[in-house]
C-alpha positions as CSV (number, residue, x, y, z in Angstrom):
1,X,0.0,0.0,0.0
2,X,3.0,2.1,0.8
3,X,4.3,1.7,-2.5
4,X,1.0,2.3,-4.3
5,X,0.6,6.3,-2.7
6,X,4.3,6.8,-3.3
7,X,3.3,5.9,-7.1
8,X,-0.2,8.6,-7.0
9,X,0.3,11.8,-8.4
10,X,-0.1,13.9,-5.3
11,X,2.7,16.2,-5.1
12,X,2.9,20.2,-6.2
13,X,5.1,20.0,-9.6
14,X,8.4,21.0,-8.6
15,X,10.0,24.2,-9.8
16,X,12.4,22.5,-12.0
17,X,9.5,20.1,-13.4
18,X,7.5,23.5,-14.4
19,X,10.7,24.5,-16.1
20,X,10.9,21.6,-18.1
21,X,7.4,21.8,-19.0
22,X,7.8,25.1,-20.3
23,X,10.8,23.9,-22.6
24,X,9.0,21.1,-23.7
25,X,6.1,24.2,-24.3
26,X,3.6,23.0,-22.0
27,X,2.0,25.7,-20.5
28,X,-1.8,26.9,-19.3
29,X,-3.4,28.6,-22.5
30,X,-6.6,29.5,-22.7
31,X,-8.3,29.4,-26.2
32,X,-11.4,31.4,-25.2
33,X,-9.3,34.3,-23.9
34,X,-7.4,34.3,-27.3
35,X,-10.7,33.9,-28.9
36,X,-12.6,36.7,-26.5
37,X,-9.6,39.2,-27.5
38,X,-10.2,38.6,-31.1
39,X,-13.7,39.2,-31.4
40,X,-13.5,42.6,-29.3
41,X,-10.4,43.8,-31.3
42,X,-12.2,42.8,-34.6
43,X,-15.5,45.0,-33.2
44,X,-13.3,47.8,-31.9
45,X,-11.3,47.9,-35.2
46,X,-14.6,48.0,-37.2
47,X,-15.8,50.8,-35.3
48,X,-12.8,52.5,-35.1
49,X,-11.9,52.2,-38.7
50,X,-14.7,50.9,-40.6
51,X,-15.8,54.0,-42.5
52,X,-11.9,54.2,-43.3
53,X,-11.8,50.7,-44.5
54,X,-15.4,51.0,-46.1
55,X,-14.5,54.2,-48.3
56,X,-11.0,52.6,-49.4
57,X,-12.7,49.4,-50.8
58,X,-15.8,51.6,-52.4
59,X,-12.9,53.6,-54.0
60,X,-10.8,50.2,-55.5
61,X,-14.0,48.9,-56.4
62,X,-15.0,51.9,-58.4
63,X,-11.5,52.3,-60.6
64,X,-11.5,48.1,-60.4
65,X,-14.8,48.1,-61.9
66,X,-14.2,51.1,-64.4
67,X,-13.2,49.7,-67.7
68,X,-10.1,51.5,-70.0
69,X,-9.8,50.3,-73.4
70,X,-6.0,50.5,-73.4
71,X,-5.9,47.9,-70.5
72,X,-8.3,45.7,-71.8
73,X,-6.5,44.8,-74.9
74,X,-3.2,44.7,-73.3
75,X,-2.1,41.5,-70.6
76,X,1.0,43.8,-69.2
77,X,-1.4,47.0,-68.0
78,X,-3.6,44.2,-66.8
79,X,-1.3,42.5,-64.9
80,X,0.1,45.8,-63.6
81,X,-3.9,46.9,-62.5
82,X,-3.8,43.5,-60.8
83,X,-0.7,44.5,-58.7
84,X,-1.7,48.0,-58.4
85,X,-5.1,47.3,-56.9
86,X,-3.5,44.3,-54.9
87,X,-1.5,46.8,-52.5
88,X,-4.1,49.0,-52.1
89,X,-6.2,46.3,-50.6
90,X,-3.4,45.0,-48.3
91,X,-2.5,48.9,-47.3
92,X,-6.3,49.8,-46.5
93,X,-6.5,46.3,-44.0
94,X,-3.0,46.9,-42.6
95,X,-3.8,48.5,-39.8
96,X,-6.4,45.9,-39.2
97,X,-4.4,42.9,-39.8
98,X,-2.0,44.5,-37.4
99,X,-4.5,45.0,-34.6
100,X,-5.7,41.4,-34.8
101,X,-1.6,40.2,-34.7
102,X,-0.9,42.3,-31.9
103,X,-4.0,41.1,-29.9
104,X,-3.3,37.6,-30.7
105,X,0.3,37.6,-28.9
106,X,-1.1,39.6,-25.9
107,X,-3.7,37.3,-25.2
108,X,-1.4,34.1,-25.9
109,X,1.2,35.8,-22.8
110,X,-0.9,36.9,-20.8
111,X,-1.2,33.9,-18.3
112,X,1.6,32.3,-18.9
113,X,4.0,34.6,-20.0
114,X,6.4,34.7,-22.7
115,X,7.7,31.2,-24.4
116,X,9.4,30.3,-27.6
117,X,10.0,26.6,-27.4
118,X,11.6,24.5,-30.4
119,X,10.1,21.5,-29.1
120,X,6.9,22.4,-29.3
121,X,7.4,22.7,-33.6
122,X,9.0,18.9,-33.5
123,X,6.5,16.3,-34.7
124,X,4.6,14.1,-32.9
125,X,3.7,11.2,-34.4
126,X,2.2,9.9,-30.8
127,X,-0.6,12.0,-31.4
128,X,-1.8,10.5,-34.5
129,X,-2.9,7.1,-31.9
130,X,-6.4,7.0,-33.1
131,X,-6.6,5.7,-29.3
132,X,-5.0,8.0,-27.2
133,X,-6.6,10.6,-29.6
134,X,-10.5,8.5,-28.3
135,X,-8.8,8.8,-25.0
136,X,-8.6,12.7,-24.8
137,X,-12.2,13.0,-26.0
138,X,-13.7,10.5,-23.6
139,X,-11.9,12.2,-20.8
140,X,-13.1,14.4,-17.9
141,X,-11.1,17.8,-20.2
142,X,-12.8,16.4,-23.1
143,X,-16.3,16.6,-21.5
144,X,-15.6,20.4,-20.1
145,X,-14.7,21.1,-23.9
146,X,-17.9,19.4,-25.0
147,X,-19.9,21.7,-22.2
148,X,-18.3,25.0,-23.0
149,X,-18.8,24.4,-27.0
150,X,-22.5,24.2,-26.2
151,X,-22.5,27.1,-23.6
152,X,-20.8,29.0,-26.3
153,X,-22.6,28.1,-29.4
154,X,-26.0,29.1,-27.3
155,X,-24.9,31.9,-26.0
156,X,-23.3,33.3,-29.0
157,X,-26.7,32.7,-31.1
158,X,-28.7,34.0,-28.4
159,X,-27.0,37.5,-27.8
160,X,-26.5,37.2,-31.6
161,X,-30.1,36.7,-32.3
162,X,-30.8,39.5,-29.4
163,X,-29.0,42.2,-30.9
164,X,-30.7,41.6,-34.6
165,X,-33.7,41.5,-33.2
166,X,-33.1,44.7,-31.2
167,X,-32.0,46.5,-34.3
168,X,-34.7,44.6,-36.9
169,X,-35.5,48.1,-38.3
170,X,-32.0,48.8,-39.2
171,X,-31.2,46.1,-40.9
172,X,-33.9,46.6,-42.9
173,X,-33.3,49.9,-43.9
174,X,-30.2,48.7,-45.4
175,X,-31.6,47.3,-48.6
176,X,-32.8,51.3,-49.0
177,X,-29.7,53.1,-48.0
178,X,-27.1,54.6,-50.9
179,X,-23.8,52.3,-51.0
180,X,-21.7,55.2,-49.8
181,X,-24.2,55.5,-46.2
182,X,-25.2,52.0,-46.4
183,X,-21.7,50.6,-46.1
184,X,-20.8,52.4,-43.1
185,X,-24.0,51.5,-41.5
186,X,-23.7,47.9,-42.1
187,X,-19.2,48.2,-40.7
188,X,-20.9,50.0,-37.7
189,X,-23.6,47.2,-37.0
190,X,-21.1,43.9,-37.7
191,X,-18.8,45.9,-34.9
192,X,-21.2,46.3,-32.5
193,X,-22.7,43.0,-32.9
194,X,-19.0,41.7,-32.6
195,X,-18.7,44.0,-29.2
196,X,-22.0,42.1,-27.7
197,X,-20.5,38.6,-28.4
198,X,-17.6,39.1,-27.8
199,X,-18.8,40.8,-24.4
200,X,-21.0,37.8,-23.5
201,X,-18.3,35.6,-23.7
202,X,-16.0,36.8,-20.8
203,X,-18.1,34.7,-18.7
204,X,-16.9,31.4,-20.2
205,X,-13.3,33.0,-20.1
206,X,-13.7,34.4,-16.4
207,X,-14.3,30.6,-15.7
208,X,-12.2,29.0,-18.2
209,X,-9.2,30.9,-17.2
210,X,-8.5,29.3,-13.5
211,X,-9.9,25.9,-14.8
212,X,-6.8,26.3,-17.5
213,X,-4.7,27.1,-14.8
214,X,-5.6,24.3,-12.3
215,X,-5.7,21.6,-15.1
216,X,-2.4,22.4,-15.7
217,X,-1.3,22.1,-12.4
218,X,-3.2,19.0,-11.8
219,X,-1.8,17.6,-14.7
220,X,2.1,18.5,-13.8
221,X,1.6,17.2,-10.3
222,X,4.2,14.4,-9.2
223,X,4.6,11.5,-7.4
224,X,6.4,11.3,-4.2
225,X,8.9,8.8,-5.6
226,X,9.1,11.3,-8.6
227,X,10.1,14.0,-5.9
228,X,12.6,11.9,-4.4
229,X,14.2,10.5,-7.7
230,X,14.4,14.6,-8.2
231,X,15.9,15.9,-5.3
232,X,18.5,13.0,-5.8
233,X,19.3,13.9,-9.7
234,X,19.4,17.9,-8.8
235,X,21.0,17.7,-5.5
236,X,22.6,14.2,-5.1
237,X,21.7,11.2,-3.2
238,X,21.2,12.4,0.8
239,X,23.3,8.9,2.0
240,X,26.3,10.1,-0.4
241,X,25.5,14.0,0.7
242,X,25.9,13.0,4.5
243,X,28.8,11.2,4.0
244,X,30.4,14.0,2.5
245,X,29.5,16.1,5.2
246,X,31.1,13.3,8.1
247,X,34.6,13.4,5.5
248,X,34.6,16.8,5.6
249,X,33.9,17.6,9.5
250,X,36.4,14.7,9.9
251,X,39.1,16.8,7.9
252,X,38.0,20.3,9.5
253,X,38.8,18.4,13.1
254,X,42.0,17.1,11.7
255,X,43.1,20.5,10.6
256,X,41.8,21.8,13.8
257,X,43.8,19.6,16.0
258,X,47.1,20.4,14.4
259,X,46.4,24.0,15.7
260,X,46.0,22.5,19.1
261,X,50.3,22.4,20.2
262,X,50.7,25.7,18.5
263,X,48.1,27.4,21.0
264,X,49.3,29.5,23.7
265,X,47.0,28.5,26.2
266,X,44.0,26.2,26.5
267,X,40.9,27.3,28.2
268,X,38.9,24.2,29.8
269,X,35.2,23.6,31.8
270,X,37.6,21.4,32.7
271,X,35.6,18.4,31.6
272,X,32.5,19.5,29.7
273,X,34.4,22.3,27.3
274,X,38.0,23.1,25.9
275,X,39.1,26.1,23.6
276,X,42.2,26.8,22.4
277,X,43.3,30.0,21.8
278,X,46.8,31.8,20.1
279,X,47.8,35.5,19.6
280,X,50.6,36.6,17.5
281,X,51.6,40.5,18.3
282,X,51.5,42.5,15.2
283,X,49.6,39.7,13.1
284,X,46.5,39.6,15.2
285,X,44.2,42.3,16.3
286,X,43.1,40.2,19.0
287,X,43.9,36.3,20.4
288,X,41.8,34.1,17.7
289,X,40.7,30.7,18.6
290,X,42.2,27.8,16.5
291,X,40.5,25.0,18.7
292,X,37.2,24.4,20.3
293,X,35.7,21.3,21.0
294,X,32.9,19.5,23.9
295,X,33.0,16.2,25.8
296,X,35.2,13.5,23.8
297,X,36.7,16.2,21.4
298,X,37.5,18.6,24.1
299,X,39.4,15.7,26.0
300,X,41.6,15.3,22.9
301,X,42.0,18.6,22.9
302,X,43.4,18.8,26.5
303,X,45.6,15.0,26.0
304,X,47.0,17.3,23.1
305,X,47.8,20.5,25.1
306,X,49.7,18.4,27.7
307,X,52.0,16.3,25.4
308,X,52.9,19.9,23.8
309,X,53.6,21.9,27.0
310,X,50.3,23.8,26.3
311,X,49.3,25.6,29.4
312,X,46.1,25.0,30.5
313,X,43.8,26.6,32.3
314,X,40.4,25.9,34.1
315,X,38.1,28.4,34.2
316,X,34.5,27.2,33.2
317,X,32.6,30.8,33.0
318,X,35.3,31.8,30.2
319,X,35.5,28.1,28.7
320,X,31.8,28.3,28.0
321,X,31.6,31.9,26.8
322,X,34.7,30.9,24.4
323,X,32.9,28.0,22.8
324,X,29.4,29.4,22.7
325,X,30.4,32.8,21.1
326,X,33.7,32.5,19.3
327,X,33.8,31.3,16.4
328,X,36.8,28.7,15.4
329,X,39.4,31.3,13.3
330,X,38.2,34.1,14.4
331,X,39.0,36.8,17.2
332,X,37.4,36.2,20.2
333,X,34.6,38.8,21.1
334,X,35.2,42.3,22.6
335,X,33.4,41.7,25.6
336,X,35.9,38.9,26.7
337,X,39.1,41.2,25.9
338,X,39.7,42.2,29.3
339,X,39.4,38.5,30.5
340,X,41.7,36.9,28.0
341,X,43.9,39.6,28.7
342,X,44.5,38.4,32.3
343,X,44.7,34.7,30.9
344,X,47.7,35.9,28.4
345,X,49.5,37.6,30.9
346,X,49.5,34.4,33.2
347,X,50.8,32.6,30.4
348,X,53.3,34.9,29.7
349,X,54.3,34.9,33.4
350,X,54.2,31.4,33.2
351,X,56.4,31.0,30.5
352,X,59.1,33.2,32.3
353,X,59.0,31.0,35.0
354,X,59.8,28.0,33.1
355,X,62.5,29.8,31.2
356,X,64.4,31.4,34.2
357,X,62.6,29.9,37.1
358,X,61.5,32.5,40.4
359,X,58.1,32.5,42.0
360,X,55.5,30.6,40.3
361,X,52.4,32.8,39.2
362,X,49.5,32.2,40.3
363,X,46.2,30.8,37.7
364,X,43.7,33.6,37.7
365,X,40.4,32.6,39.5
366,X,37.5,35.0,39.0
367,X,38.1,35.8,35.4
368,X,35.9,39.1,34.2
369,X,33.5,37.3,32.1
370,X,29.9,39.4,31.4
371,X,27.2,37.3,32.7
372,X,25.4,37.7,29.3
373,X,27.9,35.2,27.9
374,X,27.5,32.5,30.2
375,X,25.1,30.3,28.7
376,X,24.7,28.6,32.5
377,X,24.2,31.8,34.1
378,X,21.4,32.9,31.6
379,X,19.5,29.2,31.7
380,X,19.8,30.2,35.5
């Protein structure tokens, strides 16, 4: 059973499964927004420019229609008429043409942004499966395509059907009006008639839309194993991963401990904590610990100290605020300047004694450590 929900598509696609999807040009589109967009353009630009477009074509179909006896009897004037009249049609729906283009890309962006994929033009010849193609159609999309056609082929006659009927008297005048009246009557009427549709229909795209979006979602979603077999490929098997991690702690501890005999003195709990610490005059700004370590570690530490000659001393306040708040290579904070400071001169004291002998200095006791570095004193 474990196995069989591991295998169920129940997962959010991953970021890096969405990306592939978008190579691969799968993304949410929505066909009735492209198709919504269209039909108001097409109504706006009739509007806007029908009386333009409608004198242009009155005009080409006057001088196409006007016959010249030089170009009758001769194919080159013809053909040149031909071309002549050719451009003029393409310059007077320019604009128009270039409307409906621009409208087209907005639309096809709009949800999911801008793609150009390659694999999208490959062919598929999957798709030609007679049964994956009965497959798509019998499906639960295939039914909400089915319900949407008919919501939009009744709605679409119905407003369609409204707006004639609401304008019956106009249409009918029509078949009265002069061609130079009656074609801008009849550009105005298509455009509105467009603008009602096309106005209708942002119902079906106000709920198309986040179906579009959720099917695509749905349909990206992953498996948990998927997930897994991800996260390996991307960032590496979490066995090998943790492995690397113990190599690499195990080399940071090796380099660590070779810092250990070079230390000037070694700060201890004396059991719990130990924390090496150097200063070099005129390298350092401040004493730096090189060593830091808790239970079995910080035993090592100390065993390492005393086959070196490493001073240590035991002061637990200053041993815990060391390890807590300094960080291993790095100067120790400012707050525990003065405090180290009496530790250093013991040691240098110390070291004087060993050299030339005298009175043996005495380990400093009540170290000036702020209580707000004390991790015991501030569980306390």
């Amino acid at each position: 059973m474990a196995e069989d929900s591991d295998l169920e598509r129940t997962e959010p696609a991953t970021p890096r499964r969405i990306e592939q999807a978008r190579e691969k040009g799968q993304v949410a589109h929505s066909r009735e927004l492209t198709t919504v967009a269209l039909l108001l353009a097409a109504g706006g630009g009739l509007i806007a420019m029908g009386d333009s477009l409608m004198e242009h074509l009155r005009a080409l179909m006057r001088n196409s229609l006007t016959l010249d006896r030089n170009v009758i009897f001769n194919p080159d004037q013809m053909l040149l008429q031909l071309h002549l009249h050719s451009l003029d049609i393409l310059l007077a729906i320019l604009p128009f043409l270039g409307l409906m283009m621009v409208v087209t890309v907005a639309s096809s962006v709009v949800i999911s942004g801008w793609l150009l994929s390659a694999q999208a033009l490959e062919p598929n010849f999957s798709r030609l499966n007679p049964l994956k193609g009965l497959t798509r159609i019998v499906s639960w999309s295939g039914l909400v395509e089915m319900l949407k056609a008919v919501a939009k082929s009744a709605l679409i006659g119905g407003i369609a059907l409204w707006v004639v009927w609401e304008d019956v008297d106009g249409v009918v005048s029509l078949v009265s009006e002069p061609l130079e009246v009656g074609l801008p009557h009849l550009a105005r009427m298509v455009g509105f008639t467009f603008m009602a549709v096309s106005g209708s229909m942002l119902l079906i795209v106000a709920i198309d839309i986040p179906f579009q979006l959720w099917n695509h979602s749905r349909q990206l979603k992953m498996s948990k194993e998927e997930v897994r077999q991800e996260n390996k490929e991307t960032e590496g098997d979490p066995q090998v991963k943790a492995r690397i991690r113990q190599l690499q702690r195990e080399a940071a501890r090796r380099r660590m401990m070779t810092e250990v005999p070079k230390a000037d003195v070694i700060v201890t709990n004396p059991t719990h904590y130990a924390v090496a610490l150097s200063y070099q005059e005129g390298k350092m700004g401040a004493p730096q610990v090189v060593a830091k370590g808790a239970a079995l570690l910080a035993q090592r530490i100390r065993e390492l100290g005393e086959e070196n000659r490493v001073p240590i001393l035991e002061s637990p306040p200053l041993a815990r605020a060391l390890y807590r708040h300094a960080e291993l290579g790095q100067e120790i904070p400012a707050k525990l300047y003065t405090a180290v400071a009496e530790v250093l001169a013991y040691v240098y004291q110390l070291r004087r004694y060993r050299t030339y002998g005298g009175t043996q200095p005495e380990a400093p006791s009540e170290l000036p450590v702020p209580p707000e570095l004390d991790f015991v004193r501030e569980a306390v």
